[in-house]
C-alpha positions as a Markdown table, in Angstrom:
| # | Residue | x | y | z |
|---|---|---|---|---|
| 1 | Unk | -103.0 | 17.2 | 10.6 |
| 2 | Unk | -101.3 | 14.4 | 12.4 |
| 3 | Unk | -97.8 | 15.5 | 11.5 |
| 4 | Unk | -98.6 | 18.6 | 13.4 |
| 5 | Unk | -99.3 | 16.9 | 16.6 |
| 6 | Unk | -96.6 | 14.7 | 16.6 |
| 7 | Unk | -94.3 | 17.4 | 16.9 |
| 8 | Unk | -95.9 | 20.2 | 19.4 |
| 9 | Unk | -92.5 | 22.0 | 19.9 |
| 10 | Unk | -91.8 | 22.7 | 16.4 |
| 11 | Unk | -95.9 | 24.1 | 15.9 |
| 12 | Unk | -95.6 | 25.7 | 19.1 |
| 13 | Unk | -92.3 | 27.5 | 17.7 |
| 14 | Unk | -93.8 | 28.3 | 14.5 |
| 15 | Unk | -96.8 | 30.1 | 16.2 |
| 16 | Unk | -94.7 | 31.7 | 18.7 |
| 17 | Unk | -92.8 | 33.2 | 15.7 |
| 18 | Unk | -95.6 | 34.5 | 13.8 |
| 19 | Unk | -97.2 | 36.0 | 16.8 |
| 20 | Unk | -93.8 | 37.8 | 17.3 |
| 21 | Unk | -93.3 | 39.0 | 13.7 |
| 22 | Unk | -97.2 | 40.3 | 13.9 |
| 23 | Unk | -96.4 | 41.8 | 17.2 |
| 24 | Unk | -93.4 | 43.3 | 16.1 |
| 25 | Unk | -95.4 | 44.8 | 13.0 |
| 26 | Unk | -98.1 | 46.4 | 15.3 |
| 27 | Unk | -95.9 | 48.1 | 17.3 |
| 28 | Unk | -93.7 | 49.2 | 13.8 |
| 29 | Unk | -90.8 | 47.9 | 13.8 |
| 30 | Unk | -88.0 | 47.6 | 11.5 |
| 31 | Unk | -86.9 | 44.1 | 10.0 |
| 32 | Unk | -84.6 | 43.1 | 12.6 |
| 33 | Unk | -87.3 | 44.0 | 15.2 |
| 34 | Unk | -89.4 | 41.5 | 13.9 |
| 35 | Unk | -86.9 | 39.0 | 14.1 |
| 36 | Unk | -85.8 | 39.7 | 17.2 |
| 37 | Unk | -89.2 | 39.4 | 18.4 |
| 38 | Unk | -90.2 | 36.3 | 16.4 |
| 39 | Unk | -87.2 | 34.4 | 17.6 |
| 40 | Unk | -87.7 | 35.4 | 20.7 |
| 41 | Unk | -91.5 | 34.5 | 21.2 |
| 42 | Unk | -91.1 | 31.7 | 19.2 |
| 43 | Unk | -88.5 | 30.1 | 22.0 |
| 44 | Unk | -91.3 | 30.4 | 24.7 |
| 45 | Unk | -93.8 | 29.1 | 22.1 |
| 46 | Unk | -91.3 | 26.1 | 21.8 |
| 47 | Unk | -90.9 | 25.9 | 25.4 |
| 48 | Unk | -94.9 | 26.2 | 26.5 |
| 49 | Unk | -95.4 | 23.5 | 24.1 |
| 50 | Unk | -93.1 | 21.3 | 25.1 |
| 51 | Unk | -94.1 | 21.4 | 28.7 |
| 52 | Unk | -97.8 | 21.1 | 27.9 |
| 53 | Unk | -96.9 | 18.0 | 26.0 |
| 54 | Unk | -94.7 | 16.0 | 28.7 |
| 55 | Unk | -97.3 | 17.5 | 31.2 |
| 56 | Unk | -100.4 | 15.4 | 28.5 |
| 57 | Unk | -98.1 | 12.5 | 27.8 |
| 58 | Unk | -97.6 | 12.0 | 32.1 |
| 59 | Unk | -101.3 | 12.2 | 32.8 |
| 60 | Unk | -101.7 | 9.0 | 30.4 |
């Protein structure tokens, strides 16, 4: 459990990505659909995560 908080961005990515692919399923999509979508939310997953860490790591 700690190696997934020592790097948010990469678990933030990770979820992003599988919340695209699942997203990408519901709506029926082909294969490059879902990757499209699960590269795509995974980069705002990445980025949210990132910023929610530097915001946590300024506050202390």
């Amino acid at each position: 459990m700690t190696y997934i908080l020592q790097y948010p961005a990469i678990f933030g990515m990770t979820l992003g990505a599988i919340f695209g692919i699942f997203l990408a399923i519901r709506r029926q999509g082909k294969i490059l659909d879902m990757l499209q979508y699960g590269a795509s939310c995974g980069i705002i997953g990445g980025l949210l995560a990132l910023v929610v860490n530097v915001v946590i790591l300024r506050m202390g």
